[in-house]
C-alpha positions as CSV (number, residue, x, y, z in Angstrom):
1,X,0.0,0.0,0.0
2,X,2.4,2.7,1.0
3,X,4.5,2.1,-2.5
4,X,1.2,2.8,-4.1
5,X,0.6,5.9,-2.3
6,X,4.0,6.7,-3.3
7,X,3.6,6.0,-6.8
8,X,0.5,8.3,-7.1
9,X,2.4,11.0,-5.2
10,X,5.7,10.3,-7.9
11,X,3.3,10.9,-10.9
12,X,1.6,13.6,-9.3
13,X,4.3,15.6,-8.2
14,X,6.1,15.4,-12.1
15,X,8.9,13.1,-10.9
16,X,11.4,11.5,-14.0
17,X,9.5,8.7,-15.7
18,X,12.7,6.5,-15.2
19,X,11.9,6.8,-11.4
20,X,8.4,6.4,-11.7
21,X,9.1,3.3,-13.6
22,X,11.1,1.6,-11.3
23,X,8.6,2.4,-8.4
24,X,6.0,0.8,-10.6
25,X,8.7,-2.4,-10.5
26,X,8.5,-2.7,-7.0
27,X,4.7,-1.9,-6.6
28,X,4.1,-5.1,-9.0
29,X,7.0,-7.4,-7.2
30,X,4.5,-7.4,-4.3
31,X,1.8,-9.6,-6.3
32,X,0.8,-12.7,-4.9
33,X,-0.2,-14.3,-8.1
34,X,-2.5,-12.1,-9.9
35,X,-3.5,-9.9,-7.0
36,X,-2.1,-8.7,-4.3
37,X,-2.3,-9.8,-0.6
38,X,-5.5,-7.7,0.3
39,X,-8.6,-6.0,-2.0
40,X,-7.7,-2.7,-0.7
41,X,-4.4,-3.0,-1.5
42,X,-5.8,-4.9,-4.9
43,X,-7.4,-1.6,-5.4
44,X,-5.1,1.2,-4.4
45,X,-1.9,-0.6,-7.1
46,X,-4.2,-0.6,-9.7
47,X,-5.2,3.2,-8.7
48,X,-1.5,4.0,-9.0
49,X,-0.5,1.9,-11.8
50,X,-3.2,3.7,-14.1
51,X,-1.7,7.0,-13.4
52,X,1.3,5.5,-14.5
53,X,-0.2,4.9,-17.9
54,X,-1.5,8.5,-18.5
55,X,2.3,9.6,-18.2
56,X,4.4,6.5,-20.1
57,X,5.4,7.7,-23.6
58,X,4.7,6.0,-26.4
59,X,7.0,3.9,-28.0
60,X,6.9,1.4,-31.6
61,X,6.3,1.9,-35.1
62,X,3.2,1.6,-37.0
63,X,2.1,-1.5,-38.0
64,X,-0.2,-2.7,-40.4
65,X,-3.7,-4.5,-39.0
66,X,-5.5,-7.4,-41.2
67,X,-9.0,-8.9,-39.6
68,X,-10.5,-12.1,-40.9
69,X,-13.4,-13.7,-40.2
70,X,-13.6,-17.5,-41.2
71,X,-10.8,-16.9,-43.5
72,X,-12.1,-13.7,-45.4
73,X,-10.3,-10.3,-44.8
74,X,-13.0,-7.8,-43.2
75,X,-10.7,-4.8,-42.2
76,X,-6.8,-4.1,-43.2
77,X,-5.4,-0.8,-42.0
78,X,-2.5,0.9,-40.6
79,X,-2.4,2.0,-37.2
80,X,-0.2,4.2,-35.5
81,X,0.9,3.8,-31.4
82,X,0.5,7.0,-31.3
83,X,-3.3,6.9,-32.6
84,X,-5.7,7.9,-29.6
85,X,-8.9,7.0,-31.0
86,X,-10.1,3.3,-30.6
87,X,-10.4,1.6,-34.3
88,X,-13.7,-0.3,-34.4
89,X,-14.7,-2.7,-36.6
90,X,-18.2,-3.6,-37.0
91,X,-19.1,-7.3,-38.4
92,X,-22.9,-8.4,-38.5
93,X,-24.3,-11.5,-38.1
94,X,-24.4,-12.6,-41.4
95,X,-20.7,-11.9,-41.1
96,X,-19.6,-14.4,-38.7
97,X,-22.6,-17.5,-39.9
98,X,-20.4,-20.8,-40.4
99,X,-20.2,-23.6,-38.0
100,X,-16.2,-22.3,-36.6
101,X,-17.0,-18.7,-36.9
102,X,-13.4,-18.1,-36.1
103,X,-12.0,-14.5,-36.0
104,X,-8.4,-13.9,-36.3
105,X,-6.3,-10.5,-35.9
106,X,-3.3,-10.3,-36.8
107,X,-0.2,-7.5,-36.9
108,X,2.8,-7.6,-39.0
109,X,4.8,-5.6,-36.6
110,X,6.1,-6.6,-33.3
111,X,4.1,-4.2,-30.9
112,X,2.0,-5.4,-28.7
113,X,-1.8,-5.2,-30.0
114,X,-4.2,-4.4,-27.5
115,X,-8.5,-5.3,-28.6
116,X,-11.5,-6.1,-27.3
117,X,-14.3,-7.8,-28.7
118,X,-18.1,-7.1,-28.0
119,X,-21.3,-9.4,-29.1
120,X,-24.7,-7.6,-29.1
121,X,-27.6,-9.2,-29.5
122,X,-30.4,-11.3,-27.8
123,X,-29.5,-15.2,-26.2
124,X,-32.1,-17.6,-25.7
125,X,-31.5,-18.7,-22.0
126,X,-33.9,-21.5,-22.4
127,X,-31.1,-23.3,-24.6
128,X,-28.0,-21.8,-22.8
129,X,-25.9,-24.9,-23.1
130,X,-23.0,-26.1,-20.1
131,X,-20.0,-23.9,-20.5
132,X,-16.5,-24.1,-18.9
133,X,-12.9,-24.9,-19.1
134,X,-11.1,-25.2,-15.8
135,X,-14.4,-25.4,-13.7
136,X,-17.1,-27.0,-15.2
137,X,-20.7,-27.7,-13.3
138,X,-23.6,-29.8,-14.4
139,X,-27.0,-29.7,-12.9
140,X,-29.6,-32.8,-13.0
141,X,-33.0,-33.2,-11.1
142,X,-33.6,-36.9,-9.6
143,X,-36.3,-38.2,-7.0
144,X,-34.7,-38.5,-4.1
145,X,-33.8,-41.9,-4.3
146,X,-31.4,-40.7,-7.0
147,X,-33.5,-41.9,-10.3
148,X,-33.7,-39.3,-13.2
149,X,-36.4,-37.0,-13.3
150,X,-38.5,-37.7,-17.0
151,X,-42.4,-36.8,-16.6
152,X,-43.7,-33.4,-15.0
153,X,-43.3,-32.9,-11.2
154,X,-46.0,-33.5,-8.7
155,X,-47.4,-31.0,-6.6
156,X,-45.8,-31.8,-3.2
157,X,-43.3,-34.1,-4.6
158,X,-39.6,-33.4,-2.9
159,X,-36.4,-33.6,-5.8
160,X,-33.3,-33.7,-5.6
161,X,-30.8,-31.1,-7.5
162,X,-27.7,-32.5,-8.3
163,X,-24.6,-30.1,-9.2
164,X,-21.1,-32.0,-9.8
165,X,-18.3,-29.8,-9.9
166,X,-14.9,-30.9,-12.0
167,X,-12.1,-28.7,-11.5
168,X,-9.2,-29.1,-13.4
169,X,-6.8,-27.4,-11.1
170,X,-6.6,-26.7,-7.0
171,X,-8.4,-23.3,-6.9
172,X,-9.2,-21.1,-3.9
173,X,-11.9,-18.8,-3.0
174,X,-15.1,-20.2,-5.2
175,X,-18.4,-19.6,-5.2
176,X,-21.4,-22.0,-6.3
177,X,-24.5,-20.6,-7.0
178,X,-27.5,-22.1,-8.1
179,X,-31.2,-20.3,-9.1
180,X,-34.3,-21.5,-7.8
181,X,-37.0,-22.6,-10.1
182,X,-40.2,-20.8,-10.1
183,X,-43.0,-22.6,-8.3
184,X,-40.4,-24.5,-6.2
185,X,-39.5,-23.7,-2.6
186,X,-36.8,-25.0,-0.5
187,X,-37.5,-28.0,1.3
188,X,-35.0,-27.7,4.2
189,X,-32.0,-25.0,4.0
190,X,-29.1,-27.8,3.7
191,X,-26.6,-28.9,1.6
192,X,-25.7,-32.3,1.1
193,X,-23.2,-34.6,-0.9
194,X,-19.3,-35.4,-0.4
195,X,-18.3,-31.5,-0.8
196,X,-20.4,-29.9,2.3
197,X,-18.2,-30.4,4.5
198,X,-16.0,-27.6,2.4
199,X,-18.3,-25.3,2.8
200,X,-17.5,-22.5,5.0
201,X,-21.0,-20.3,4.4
202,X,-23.8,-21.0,2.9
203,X,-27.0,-18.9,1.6
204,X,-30.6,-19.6,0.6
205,X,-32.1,-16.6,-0.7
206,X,-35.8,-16.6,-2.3
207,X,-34.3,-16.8,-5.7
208,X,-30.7,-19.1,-5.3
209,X,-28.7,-20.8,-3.0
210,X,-25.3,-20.3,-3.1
211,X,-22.1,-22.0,-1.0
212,X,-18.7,-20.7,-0.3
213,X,-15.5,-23.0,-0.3
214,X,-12.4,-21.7,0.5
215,X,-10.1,-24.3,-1.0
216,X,-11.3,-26.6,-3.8
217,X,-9.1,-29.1,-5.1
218,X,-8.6,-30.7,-8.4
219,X,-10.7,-33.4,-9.5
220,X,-14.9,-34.3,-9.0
221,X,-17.1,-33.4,-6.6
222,X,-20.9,-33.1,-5.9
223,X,-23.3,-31.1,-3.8
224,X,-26.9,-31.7,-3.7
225,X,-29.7,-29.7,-1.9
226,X,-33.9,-30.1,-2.1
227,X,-36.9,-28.3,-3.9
228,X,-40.5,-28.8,-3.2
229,X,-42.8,-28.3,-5.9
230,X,-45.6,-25.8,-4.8
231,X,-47.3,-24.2,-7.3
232,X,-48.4,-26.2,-10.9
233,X,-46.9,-24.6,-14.5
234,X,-43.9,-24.8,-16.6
235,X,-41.0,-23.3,-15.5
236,X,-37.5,-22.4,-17.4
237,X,-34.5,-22.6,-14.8
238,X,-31.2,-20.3,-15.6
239,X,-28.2,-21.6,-15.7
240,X,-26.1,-22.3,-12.2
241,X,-22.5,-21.1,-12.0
242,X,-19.4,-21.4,-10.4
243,X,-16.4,-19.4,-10.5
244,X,-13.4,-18.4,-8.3
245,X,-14.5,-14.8,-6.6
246,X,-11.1,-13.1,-7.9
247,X,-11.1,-14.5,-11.4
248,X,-14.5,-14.8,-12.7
249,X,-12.9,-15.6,-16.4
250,X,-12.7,-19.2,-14.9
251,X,-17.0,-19.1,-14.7
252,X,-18.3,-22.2,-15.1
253,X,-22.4,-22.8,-16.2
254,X,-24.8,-25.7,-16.2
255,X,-26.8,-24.5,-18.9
256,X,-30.2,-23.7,-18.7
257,X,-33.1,-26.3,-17.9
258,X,-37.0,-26.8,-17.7
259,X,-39.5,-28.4,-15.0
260,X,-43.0,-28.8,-14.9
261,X,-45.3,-29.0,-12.0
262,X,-48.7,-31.0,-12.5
263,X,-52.0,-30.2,-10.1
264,X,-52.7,-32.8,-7.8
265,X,-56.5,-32.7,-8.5
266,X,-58.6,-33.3,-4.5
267,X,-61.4,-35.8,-4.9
């Protein structure tokens, strides 16, 4: 923290950028991985480091820009580092149909490129299929003597849902959360499977449930909690997730899911 506030104080003050530099050195050789020890601190080097940015000089050669899309060249231009305005290329959908719908960029100089890529448009989250890499989490609904669910719920009827977790690598600090179904409730507030007892908090709120676990390791694992169906009608279930709190590019999904809840008629 205090080579942060030092940093800010450097820039501020007009200090050389050769000092400022080597400050900046010393403020990222106290990373623990990709953060640093505490989210304040987290917060305050990234604070500093930005300033840092606003001041560093500009350095390379231009270097021409080529953008393909399943093979065919949509954009080739020149762009100089010392350009200030964001070059944005604009593809539609009928750009990017094909079953790969690969996009490549390339530069034929040896600066670094820096892009970003942004998809608008409407999903479907009835069809949102599992995603996942490194954490991966599938979701299944079973009676609760572990038999798939096939034919619309009963009124009353307890299930079981059924998340198994694979994780490719030891990670630390995740978070599993799961969205209740409309029309179900909660049929007791526990967990249950061979992971529980990793859980160090636990919540169920009147739309999810969601479980803390400060140190997951490497390899497959299940948790499993119970709904009760309460009111009759179809409904369509978003996708659960599970993700490390400080990297949330590692999110994994179960995809999206339906249930339906019959009326149990009175005589």
């Amino acid at each position: 923290a205090d080579l942060s506030l030092k940093l800010r104080g450097m820039v501020a003050s007009g200090e050389s950028i050769d000092d400022c530099y080597d400050n900046a050195l010393r403020v990222l050789a106290t990373r623990r991985g990709h953060r640093w020890s505490h989210t304040r601190d987290t917060a305050w080097a990234l604070e500093a480091l930005a300033d840092l940015v606003h001041i560093a000089p500009v350095f390379g050669k231009a270097q021409g820009i080529t953008i393909r899309v399943n093979g065919k060249v949509m954009h080739s231009g020149q762009f100089k580092p010392t350009d200030t305005k964001a070059h944005r290329v604009q593809l539609t959908r009928a750009d990017i149909v094909g079953d790969e719908r690969t996009i490549v960029i390339q530069s034929d100089g040896d600066d670094p490129v820096y892009y970003s890529i942004t998809a608008k448009g409407t999903q479907r989250l009835d069809q949102v299929k599992p995603t996942g890499r490194l954490l991966t989490m599938l979701r299944s609904y079973t009676t609760l003597e572990g038999k798939p669910i096939t034919e619309p719920i009963a009124q009353g009827q307890v299930i079981a849902v059924r998340l198994v977790i694979e994780s490719a690598v030891a990670q630390s600090y995740v978070l599993v959360e799961d969205f209740k179904p409309a029309g179900f409730e909660f049929a007791d507030q526990q967990w249950r499977g061979p992971l529980r007892r990793h859980l160090v908090h636990t919540d169920f709120r009147d739309d999810r449930v969601s479980g803390f676990i400060r140190n997951l390791n490497a390899g497959q694992h299940e948790l499993v909690y119970y709904l009760r169906a309460e009111s009759p009608g179809l409904s369509h279930v978003l996708p659960g997730r599970i993700y490390p709190m400080y990297d949330e590019r590692r999110v994994g999904e179960t995809g999206a899911d339906r249930l339906a809840i019959t009326p149990v008629h009175q005589p």
